[in-house]
C-alpha positions as CSV (number, residue, x, y, z in Angstrom):
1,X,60.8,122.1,64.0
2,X,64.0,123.2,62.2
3,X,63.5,127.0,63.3
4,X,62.9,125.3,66.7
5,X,66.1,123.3,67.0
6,X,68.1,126.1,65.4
7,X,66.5,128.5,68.7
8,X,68.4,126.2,70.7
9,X,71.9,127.3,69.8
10,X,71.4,130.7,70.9
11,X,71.8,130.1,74.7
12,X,74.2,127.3,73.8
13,X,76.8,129.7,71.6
14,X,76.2,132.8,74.5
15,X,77.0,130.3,77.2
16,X,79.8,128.8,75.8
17,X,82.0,132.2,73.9
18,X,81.3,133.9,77.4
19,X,82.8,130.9,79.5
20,X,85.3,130.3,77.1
21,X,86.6,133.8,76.8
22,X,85.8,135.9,80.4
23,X,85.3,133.4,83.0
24,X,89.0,132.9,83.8
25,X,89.2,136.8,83.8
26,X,86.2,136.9,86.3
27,X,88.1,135.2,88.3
28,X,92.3,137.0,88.2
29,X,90.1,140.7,87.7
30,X,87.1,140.6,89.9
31,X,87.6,137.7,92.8
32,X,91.1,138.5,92.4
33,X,92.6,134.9,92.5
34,X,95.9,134.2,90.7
35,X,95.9,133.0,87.0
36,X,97.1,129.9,87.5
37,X,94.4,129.1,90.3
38,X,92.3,130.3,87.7
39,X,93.2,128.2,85.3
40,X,93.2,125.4,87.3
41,X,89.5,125.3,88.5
42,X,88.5,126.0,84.6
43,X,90.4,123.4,84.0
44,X,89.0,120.7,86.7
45,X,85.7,122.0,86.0
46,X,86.4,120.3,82.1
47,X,87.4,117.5,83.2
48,X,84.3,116.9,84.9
49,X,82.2,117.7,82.4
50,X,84.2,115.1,80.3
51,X,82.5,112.6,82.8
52,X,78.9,114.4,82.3
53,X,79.6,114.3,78.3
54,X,80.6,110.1,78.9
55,X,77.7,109.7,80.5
56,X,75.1,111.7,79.0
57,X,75.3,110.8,75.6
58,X,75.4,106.9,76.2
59,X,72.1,107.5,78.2
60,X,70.8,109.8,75.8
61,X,70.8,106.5,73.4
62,X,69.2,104.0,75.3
63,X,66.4,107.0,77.2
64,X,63.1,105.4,76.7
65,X,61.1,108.4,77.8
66,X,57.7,109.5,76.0
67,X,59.7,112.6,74.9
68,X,61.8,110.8,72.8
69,X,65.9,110.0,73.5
70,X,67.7,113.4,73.7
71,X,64.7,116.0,75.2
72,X,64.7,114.9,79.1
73,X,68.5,116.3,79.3
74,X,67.6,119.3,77.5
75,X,64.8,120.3,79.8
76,X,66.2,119.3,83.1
77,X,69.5,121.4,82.2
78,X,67.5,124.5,81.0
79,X,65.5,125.0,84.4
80,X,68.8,124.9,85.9
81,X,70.7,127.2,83.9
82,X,70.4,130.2,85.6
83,X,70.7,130.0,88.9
84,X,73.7,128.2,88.2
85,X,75.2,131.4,86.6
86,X,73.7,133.5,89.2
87,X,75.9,131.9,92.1
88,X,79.0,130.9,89.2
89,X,79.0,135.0,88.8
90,X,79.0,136.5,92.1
91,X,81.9,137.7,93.9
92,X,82.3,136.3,96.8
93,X,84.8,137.0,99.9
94,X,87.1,135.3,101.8
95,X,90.2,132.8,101.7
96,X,91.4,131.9,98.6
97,X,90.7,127.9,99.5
98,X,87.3,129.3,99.9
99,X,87.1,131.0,96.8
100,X,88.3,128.3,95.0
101,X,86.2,125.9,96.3
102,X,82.8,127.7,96.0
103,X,83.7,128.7,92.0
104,X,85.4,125.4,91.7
105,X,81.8,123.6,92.8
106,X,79.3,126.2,90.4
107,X,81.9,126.1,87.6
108,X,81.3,121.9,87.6
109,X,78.2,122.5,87.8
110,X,78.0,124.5,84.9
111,X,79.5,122.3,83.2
112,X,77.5,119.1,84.0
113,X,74.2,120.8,83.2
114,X,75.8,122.6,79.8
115,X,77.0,119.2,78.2
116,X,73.4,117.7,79.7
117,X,71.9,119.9,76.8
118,X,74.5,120.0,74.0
119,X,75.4,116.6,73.5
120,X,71.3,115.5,73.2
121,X,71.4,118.6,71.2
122,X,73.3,118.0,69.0
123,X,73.2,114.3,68.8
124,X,68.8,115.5,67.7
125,X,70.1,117.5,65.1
126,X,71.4,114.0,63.5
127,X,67.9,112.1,64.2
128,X,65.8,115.4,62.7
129,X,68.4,115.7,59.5
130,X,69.7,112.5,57.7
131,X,70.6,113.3,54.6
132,X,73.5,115.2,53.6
133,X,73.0,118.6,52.6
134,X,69.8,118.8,55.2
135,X,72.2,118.5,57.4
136,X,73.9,121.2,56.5
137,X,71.3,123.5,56.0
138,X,70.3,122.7,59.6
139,X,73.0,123.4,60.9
140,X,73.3,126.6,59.3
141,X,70.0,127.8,60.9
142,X,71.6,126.7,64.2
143,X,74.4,129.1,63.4
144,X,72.5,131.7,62.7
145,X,70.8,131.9,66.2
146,X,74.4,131.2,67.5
147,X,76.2,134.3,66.1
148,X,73.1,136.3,68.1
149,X,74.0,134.2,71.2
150,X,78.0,134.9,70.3
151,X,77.4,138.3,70.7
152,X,75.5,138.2,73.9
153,X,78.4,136.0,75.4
154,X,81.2,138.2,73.2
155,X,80.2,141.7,73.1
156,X,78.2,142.1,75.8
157,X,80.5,141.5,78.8
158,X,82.7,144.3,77.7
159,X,79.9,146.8,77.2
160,X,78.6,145.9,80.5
161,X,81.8,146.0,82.2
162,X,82.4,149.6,80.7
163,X,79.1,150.8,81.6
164,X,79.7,149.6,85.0
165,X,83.4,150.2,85.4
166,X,83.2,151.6,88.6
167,X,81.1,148.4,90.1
168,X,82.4,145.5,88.4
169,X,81.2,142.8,91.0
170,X,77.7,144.0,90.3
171,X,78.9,144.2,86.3
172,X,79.6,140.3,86.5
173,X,76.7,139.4,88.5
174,X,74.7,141.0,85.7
175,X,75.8,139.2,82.9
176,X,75.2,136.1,85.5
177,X,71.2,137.3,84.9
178,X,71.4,138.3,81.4
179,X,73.3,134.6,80.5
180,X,71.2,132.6,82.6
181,X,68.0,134.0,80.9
182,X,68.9,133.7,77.1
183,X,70.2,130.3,78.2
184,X,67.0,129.2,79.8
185,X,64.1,130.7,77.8
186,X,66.1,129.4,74.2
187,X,66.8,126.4,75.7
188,X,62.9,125.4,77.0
189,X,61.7,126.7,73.5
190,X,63.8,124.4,71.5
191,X,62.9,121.3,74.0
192,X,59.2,122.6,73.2
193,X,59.4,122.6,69.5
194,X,61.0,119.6,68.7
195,X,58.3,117.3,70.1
196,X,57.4,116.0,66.7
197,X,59.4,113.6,64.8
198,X,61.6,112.5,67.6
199,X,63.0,109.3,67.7
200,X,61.6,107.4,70.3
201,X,62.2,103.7,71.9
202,X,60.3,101.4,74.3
203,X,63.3,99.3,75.2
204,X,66.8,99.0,75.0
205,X,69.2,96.5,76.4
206,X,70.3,95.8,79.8
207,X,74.1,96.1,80.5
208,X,75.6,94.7,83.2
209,X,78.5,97.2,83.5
210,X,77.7,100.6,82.3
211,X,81.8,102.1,81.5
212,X,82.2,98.4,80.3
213,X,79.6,99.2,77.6
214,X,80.6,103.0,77.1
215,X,84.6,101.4,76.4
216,X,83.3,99.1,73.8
217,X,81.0,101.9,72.4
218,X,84.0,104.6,71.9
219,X,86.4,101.6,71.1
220,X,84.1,100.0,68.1
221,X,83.5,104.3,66.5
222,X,87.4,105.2,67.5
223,X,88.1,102.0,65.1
224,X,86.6,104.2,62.0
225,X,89.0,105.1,60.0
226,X,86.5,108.4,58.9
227,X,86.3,109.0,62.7
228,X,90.0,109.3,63.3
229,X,90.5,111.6,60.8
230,X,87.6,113.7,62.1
231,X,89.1,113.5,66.0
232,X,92.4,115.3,64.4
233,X,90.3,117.9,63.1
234,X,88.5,118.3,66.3
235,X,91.2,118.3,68.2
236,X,93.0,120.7,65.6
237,X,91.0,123.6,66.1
238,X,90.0,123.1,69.7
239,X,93.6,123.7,70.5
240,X,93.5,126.6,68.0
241,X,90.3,128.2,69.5
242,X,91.1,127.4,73.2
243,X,94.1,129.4,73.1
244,X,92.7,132.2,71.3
245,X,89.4,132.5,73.0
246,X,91.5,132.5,76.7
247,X,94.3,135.0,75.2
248,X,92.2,137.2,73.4
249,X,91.5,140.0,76.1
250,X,94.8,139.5,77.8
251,X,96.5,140.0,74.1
252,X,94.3,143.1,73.2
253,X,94.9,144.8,77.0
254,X,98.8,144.1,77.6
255,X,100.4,144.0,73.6
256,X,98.6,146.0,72.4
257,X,96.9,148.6,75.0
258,X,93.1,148.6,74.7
259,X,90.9,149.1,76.9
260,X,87.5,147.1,77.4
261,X,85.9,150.1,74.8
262,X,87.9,149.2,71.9
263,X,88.1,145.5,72.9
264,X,84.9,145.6,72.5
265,X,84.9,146.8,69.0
266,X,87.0,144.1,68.1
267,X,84.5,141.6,68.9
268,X,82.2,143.4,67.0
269,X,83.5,143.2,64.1
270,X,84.3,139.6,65.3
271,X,80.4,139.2,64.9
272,X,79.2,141.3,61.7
273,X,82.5,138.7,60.0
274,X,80.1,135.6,61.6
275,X,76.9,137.5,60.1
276,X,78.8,138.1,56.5
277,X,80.3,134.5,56.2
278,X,77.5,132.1,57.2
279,X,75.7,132.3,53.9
280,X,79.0,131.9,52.0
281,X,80.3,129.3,54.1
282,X,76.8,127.2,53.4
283,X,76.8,128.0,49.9
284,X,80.6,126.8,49.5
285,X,79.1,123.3,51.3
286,X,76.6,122.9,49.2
287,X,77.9,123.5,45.4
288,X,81.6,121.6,46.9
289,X,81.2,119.8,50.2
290,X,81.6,120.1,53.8
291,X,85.0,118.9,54.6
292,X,86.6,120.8,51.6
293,X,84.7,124.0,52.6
294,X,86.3,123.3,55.9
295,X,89.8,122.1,54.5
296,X,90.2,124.9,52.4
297,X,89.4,127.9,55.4
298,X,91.5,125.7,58.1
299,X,94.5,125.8,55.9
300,X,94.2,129.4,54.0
301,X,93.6,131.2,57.6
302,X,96.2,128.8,58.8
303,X,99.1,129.8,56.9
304,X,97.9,134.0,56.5
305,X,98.4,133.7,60.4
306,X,101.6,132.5,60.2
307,X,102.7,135.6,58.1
308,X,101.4,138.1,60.8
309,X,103.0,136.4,63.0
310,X,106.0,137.4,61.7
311,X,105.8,140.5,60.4
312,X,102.6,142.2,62.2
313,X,102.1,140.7,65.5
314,X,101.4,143.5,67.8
315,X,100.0,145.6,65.5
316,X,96.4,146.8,65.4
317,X,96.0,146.0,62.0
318,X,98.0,142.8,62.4
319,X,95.6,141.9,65.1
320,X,92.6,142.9,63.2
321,X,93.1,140.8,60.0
322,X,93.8,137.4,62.2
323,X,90.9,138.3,64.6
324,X,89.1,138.5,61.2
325,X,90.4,135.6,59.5
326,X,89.8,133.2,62.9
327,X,86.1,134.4,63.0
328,X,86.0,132.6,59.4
329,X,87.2,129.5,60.6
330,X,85.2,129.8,64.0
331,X,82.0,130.8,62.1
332,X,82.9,127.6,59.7
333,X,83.5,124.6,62.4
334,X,80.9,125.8,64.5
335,X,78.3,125.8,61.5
336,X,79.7,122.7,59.9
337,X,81.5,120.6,61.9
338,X,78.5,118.8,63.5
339,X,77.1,118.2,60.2
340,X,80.4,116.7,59.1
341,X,80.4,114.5,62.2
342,X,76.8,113.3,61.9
343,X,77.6,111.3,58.6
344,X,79.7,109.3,60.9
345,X,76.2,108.0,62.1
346,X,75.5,106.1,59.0
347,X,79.2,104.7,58.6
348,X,78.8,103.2,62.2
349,X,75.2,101.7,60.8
350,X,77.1,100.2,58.1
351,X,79.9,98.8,60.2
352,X,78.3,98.0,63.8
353,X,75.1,97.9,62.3
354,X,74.0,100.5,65.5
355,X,72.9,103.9,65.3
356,X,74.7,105.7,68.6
357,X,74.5,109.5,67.9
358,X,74.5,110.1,71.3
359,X,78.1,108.6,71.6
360,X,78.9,110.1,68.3
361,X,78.5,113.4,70.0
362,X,79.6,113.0,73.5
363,X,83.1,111.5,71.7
364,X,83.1,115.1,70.0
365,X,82.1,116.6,73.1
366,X,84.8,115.1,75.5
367,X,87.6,115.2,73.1
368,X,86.9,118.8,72.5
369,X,86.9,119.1,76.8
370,X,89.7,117.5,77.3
371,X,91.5,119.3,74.9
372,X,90.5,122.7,76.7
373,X,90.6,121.6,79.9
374,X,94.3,121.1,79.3
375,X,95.2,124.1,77.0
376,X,93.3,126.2,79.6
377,X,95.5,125.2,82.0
378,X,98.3,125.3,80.2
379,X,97.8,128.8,79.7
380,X,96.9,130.4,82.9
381,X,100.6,128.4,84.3
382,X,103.0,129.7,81.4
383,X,101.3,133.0,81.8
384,X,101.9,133.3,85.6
385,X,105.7,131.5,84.8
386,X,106.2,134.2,82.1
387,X,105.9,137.2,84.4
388,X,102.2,138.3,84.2
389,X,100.8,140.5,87.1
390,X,97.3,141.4,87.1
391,X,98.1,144.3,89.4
392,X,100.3,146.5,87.2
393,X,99.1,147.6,83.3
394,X,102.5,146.9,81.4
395,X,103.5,143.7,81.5
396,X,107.2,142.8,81.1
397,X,108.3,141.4,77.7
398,X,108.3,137.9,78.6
399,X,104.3,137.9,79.0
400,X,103.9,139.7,75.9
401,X,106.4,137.4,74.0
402,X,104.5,134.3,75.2
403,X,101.2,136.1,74.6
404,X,102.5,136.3,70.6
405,X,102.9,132.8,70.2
406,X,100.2,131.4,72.5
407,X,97.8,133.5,70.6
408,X,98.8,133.5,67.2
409,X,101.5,131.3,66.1
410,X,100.6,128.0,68.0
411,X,96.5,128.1,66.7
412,X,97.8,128.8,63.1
413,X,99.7,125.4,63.5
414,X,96.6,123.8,64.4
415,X,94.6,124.9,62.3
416,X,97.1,123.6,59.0
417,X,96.6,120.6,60.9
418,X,93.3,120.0,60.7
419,X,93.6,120.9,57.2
420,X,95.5,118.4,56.1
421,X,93.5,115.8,58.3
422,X,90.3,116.4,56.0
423,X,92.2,116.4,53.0
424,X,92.4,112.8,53.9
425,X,88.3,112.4,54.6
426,X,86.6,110.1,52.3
427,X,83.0,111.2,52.7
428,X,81.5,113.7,50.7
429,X,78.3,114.2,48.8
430,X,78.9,111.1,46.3
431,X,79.9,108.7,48.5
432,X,77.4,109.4,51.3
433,X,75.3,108.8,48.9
434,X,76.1,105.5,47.8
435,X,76.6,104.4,52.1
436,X,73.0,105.4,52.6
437,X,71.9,103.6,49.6
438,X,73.9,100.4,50.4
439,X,72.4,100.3,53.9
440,X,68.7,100.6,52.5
441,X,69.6,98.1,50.1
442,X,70.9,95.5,52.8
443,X,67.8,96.0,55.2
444,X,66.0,95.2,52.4
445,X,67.8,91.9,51.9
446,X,69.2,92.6,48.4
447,X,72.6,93.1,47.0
448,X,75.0,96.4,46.8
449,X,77.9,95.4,45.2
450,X,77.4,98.3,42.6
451,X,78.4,100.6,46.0
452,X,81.3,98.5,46.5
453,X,84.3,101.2,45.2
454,X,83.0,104.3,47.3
455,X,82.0,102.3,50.3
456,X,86.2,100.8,50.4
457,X,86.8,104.5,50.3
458,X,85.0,105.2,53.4
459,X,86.3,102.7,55.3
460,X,89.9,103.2,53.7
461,X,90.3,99.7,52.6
462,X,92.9,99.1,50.1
């Protein structure tokens, strides 16, 4: 089942790096649209999916299907996968309101149907792993299937767009195929193998007003003081990884001169750093903790990006080590953070006395959203206000000025952030511990006063 689960996260980590990174360079390099319109139906196209990611995981809670809570959204969302990506990648003419509105519709499409898997995705992993380091190790399988699916999404495009240079509307439309496949075939095997086991209920409660119960449901896990913590960490490296995923290619072509062939040896090594640091990044969880591995990464890779920043910003050395040093941190939330935010489950249990991993995760999923869906846009406007012209190869100082600090210096920021939120975090192997033991001990009906001290740190009372 675990081997199954972990299949899953290969469509989901192709899908993702390649909208993240390429789709708003689909649109200013292929269709030929401005960046800012660019930006802009990214952008809308998050905000929706916020909605989906709302929705989904409250539903995902209270499904009473035979195939257990989360598995309904996963399979309807992976028949629909690719041809979703078949019409999102094709290049289209006509006006730009047409344009925009036919890659405004299949890019909120996308969206819907990608947060209809994830969030039951990864809201399973928490009903399949509950103790503390199985989580981790399960997420770490995940990972592994990920960094594969990283480098279809990462490495890929630019090999395809080389090979094809001379056709890049057909380039595009073949990564459409190639995307929609992976996503599909990973996504149906990991719905298939994780029939077993699965949390399943007959009946749940009525509501009478759906957003009424989603507000109290957000407002009641928002009230954690482990959960706040944890949304500053999200929304840390979000920012961080939004704004280096979008500025990537644009910083490699215009400061520093590659060309898709050498871009794409950057994210190569981008993905044998992924391959070398997953078994060290697990290992440092296990012997000292989640949050401190992630603590400790987030604020070392923080502040070395701060010092190329100043002295080697657009060099290729420069922009080797911080490519290097973000694929640590990337490599670590991706592998980690989940399993940092599922312990959130059992503090929610102890609280509210619920178990709502499907909110859990759509709070994770629409804050990270959000967070993009803003950045995004806030990216493709300052570009286009800073000077940038797709049309001509150098770009005037101003762009590559704004591409230095929207690319290095302001994720470097965030990410000493988020380090010093989960300095703060109280949970760790000892005192999850002692929460899951309290919480057996009070369905039981007997006393857990000998949990008392860790269980006041994890709810920070003084």
């Amino acid at each position: 089942m675990i081997f199954g689960y972990g299949l899953g996260s290969l469509g989901q980590g192709a899908a993702y790096y390649f909208i993240s990174s390429y789709f708003v360079v689909f649109l200013t390099n292929c269709v030929g649209m401005g960046a800012a319109a660019a930006g802009t139906i990214s952008s809308v196209a998050l905000l929706v999916e916020v909605m989906a990611g709302v929705t989904v995981g409250n539903l995902s809670d209270r499904c009473t299907s035979g195939m257990g809570r989360r598995r309904p959204f996963m399979l309807v969302s992976s028949v629909l996968v690719l041809p979703i990506f078949l019409f999102m990648l094709h290049s289209v003419e006509g006006t730009e309101t047409y344009k925009t509105i036919y890659y405004l519709t299949f890019a909120i499409l996308f969206r819907i149907f990608f947060s209809g898997y994830e969030i039951p995705y990864n809201a399973l992993g928490a009903e399949i792993a509950t103790e503390y380091d199985e989580r981790t190790r399960l997420r770490s399988i995940a990972r592994a299937f990920s960094i594969v699916g990283n480098a279809i999404g990462y490495i890929m495009p630019l090999a395809i767009l080389e090979i094809f240079k001379n056709d890049q509307v057909f380039a595009w439309a073949f990564m459409g195929v190639i995307l929609g496949v992976c996503c599909m075939v990973s996504w149906i095997f990991s719905v298939t193998a994780t029939g077993k086991n699965v949390i399943k209920i007959t009946e749940t409660a009525r509501t009478k007003n759906f957003l009424s119960e989603i507000f109290v449901n957000y407002r009641e896990l928002l009230k954690l003081n482990a959960m706040k913590l944890l949304v500053v960490y999200k929304a840390a490296f979000t920012c961080a990884f939004s704004l280096f995923s979008v500025g990537t290619i644009y910083f490699l072509q215009y400061n520093l001169g590659l060309d898709n062939t050498y871009s794409s040896y950057v994210y190569v090594f981008t993905i044998i750093i992924f391959i070398v640091s997953t078994p060290l990044i697990e290992k440092m969880a296990l012997i000292k903790g989640k949050a401190w591995q992630q603590m400790i990464v987030m604020g070392i890779c923080g502040l070395s990006g701060i010092v190329i920043y100043l002295v080697w910003a657009e060099t290729l050395i420069g922009c080797a080590v911080f490519i290097g040093i973000f694929a640590v941190v990337q490599s670590g939330f991706w592998q980690i953070s989940n399993s940092i935010f599922y312990d959130i489950v059992e503090v929610d249990e102890y609280v509210n006395m619920k178990r709502r991993e499907g909110d859990i995760m759509s709070v994770v999923s629409v804050l990270g959203t959000l967070i993009t869906a803003v950045m995004v846009w806030i990216f493709g406007v300052c570009l286009e206000l800073s000077g940038f012209d797709p049309d001509i190869t150098v770009q005037p100082e101003s762009v590559r000025h704004f591409l230095d600090i929207s690319y290095i210096l302001v994720p470097c920021i965030c990410l000493i952030i988020g380090a010093a939120a989960l300095k703060l975090f109280p949970i760790n192997k000892e005192t999850f511990a002692s929460l899951t033991s309290a919480i057996e001990l009070r369905r039981k009906g007997q006393p857990y006063d000998q949990y008392r001290d860790d269980l006041n740190k994890i709810l920070c009372y003084k």
